[in-house]
N, C-alpha and C positions, 0 to 999 in steps of 0.2 A: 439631513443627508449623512453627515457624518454616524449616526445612528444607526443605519444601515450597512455603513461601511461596516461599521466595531463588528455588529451582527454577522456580515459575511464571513470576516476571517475567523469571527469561532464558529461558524456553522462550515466553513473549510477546515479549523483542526479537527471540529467534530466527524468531520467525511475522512478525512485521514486517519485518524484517532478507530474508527469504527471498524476502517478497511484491513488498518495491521490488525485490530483483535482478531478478525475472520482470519485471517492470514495464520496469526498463533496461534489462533485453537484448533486451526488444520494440520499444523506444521508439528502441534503438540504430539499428535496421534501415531506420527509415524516412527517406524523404525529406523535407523539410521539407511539400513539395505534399501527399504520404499523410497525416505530422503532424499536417495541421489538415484534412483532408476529412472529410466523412459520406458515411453510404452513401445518405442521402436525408434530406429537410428534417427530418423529424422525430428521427433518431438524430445524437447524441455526438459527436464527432471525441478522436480522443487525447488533445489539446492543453485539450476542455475538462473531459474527463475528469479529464487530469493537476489544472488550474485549481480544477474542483470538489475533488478530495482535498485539494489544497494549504490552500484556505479551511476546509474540516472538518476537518486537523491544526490550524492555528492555533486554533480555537474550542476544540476540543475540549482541545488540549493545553497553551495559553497556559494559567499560572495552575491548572494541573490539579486539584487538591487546596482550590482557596479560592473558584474563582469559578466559574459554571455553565460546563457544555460547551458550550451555545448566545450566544456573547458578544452583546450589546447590537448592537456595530457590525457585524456578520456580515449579508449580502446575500448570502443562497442562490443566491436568482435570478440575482443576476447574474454566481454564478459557472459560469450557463452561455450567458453569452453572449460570444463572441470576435468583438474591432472588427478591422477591415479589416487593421489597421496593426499587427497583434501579431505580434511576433515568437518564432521557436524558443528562444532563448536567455533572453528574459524568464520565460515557462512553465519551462523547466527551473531559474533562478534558485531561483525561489519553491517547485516542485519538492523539491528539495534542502536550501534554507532549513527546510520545514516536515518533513521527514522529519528532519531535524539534529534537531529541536525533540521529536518523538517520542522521538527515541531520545534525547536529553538529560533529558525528561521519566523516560522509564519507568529510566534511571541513577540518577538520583533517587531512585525510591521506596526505599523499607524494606521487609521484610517485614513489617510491623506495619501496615502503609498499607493492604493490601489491604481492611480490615475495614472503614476510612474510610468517610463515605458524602459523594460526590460526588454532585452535580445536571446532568442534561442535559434541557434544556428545563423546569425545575423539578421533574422526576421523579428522584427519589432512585432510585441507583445504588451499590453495595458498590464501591470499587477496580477489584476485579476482574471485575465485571459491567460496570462502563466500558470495563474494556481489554477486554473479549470481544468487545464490541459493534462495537468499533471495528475488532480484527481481523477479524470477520465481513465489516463492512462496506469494507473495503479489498480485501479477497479477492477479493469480489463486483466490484469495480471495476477490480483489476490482471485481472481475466478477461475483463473486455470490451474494455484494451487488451490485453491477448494476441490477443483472437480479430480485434478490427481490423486490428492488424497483420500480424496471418496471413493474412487475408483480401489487405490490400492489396500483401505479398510474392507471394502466392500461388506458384507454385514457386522462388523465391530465398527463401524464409523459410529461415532457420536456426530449428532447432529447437533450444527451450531446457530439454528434458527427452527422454527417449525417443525415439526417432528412430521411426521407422513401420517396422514392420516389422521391428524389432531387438531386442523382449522378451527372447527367448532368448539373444542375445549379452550385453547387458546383464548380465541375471542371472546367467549364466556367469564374467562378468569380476568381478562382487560377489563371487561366492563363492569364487571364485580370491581375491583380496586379502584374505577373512575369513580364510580357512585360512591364509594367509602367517602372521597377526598370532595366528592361536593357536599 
């Protein structure tokens, strides 16, 4: 049992670990001006996107194990709003810092932890229903910087999976390198 445990929290860093790469190699692309635009008053920009997750690893993963997901000093709201005067390298800061904190947190755990029961917003959570929660909800959000960014490369995006149009070369080259290794 315990086996499975070990396996789940590196196949959750591995889900985290995969999601910020997607995340930087979108985040890589842009200009500072793409960076922080929406497509209109009412949608996101990267930079608050990034800002939002940054504030919901801290909350969530500060103290993981003892204190709620939802910390006291936590201002949702205002982690969507970007002042005049923010810069690229502060977002990435905080960025980094708080993904450090994830993946320091989930190094941490035990197999034994899973079974813990954590609180987010006072609703009781098993370990591992925290970190599902949380990968769902990062997924959901390194997608809508993908898709921003794609949008605002539009044909200079490099593609960070699959290239269009190349399924069957792809697959070709996989199966070339499985057969090597058998």
């Amino acid at each position: 049992m315990n086996d499975f445990r070990a396996r789940y929290i590196d196949e959750a860093f591995r889900s985290f670990r995969g999601h910020k790469r997607l995340a930087d190699g979108a985040i890589a692309q842009l200009s500072d001006e793409q960076f922080f635009a929406t497509p209109d008053p009412e949608s996101n920009s990267v930079a608050l996107i990034m800002k939002h997750l940054a504030g919901n690893m801290r909350s969530r993963f500060a103290n993981f194990l003892t204190t709620d997901g939802e910390k006291p000093d936590r201002n949702r709201d205002r982690e969507f709003v970007m002042h005049a005067d923010a810069k690229r390298e502060e977002v990435l800061a905080s960025w980094e810092k708080y993904w450090q904190l994830v993946f320091d947190t989930l190094n941490s755990l035990h197999p034994g932890d899973l079974d813990r029961t954590v609180t987010i917003r006072g609703e009781p959570h098993s370990v591992l229903q925290a970190i599902n929660r949380q990968v769902a909800h990062y997924a959901y959000h390194v997608g809508q910087i993908v898709f921003l960014a794609k949008h605002w490369k539009g044909a200079q995006w490099k593609t960070l999976s699959v290239p269009k149009g190349q399924s069957e070369q792809v697959n070709a080259e996989l199966l070339k390198k499985q057969k090597k290794q058998s």
